[in-house]
Residue, then its C-alpha position, 0 to 999 in steps of 0.5 A: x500500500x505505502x508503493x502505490x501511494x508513493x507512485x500515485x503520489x509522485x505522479x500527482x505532484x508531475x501533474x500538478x508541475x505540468x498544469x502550471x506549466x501549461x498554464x504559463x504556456x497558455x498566457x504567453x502572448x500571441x503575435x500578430x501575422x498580419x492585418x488586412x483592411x478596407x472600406x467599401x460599399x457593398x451593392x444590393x444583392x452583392x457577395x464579397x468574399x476574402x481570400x481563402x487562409x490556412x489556419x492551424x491550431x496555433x492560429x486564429x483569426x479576428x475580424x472586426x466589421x463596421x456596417x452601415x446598411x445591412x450585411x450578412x458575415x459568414x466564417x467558411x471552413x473546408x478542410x486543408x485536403x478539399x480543393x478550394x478556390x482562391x478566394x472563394x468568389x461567388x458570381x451572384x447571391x443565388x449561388x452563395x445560397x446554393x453553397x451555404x444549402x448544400x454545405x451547412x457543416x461548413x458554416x463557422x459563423x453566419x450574423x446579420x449585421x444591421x448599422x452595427x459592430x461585429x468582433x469575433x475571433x476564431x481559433x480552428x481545433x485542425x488544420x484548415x481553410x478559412x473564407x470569410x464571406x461578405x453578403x448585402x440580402x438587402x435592396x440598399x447599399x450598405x458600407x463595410x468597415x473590415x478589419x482581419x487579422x491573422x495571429x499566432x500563438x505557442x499553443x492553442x491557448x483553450x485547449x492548453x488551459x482546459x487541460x491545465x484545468x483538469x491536470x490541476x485538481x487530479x494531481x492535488x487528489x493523487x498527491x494528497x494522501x502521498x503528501x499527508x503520509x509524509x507529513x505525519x512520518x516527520x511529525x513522527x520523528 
């Protein structure tokens, strides 16, 4: 009995040092990749879609969109191995729908905006393809304040802290008899 918890003691204390470890990885700032931006207006009925991106884990993606006038924003992702077009340019509205139908697994985000602010940032759990999607569904022009930009990270920052998270308290309940043991063996001596 007084192996096993030695064992499960010391591998309670490793997993206490690898959370806090992780967690200090997790809050290591990320860098930013690069920033795109542009003011335009978006016709009635009109599709404007960015350049497609690879994205990795390590990597997200924050876009912040100003509107006047209404707009529809969609994050698309297809995965690294399907093939995608350059910039994922759609001839008209009626094919966008057609897309958006046929594909609905691969819709990240889909908001409508009206005379608003939009902020979101995405972090992929895979590799994977990223088209960020600018549609105008009304009969009046409308202005698109964007601004996207790409960053990067040492480790997926959620993933890393819900491990942390988890590691913590399991170590503190290995080490803890471990601990009590060798606690009452010095009180002892």
């Amino acid at each position: 009995m007084k192996r096993w918890t030695n064992v499960l003691g010391r591998g309670g204390t490793v997993l206490i040092a690898i959370s806090l470890a992780l967690l200090l990885v997790s809050l290591i700032p990320q860098i930013n990749l690069g920033t795109s931006a542009g003011r335009m207006p978006v016709l009635p009925e009109q599709v404007f879609a960015t350049g497609s991106r690879v994205l990795t884990p390590q990597q997200g993606f924050q876009v912040k969109v100003t509107v006047e006038g209404t707009i529809n924003v969609y994050l698309l992702e297809v995965g690294s191995e399907e093939p995608y077009s350059e910039s994922m340019l759609f001839a008209d509205a009626a094919e966008l729908q057609e897309f958006l139908e046929a594909n609905p697994n691969l819709i990240i985000w889909d908001y409508n905006l009206e005379d608003g602010y939009f902020e979101r940032y995405y972090a992929p759990t895979k590799v994977m393809n990223a088209t960020l999607v600018f549609y105008n569904p009304s009969s009046a022009d409308a202005i698109l304040d964007y601004e996207v930009t790409l960053t990067s990270t040492v480790a997926p920052g959620e993933k890393v802290r819900n491990i942390a998270y988890w590691a913590a308290p399991i170590g503190i309940i290995l080490a803890l008899p471990w601990l009590l043991n060798m606690w009452k063996q010095r009180k002892q001596s």
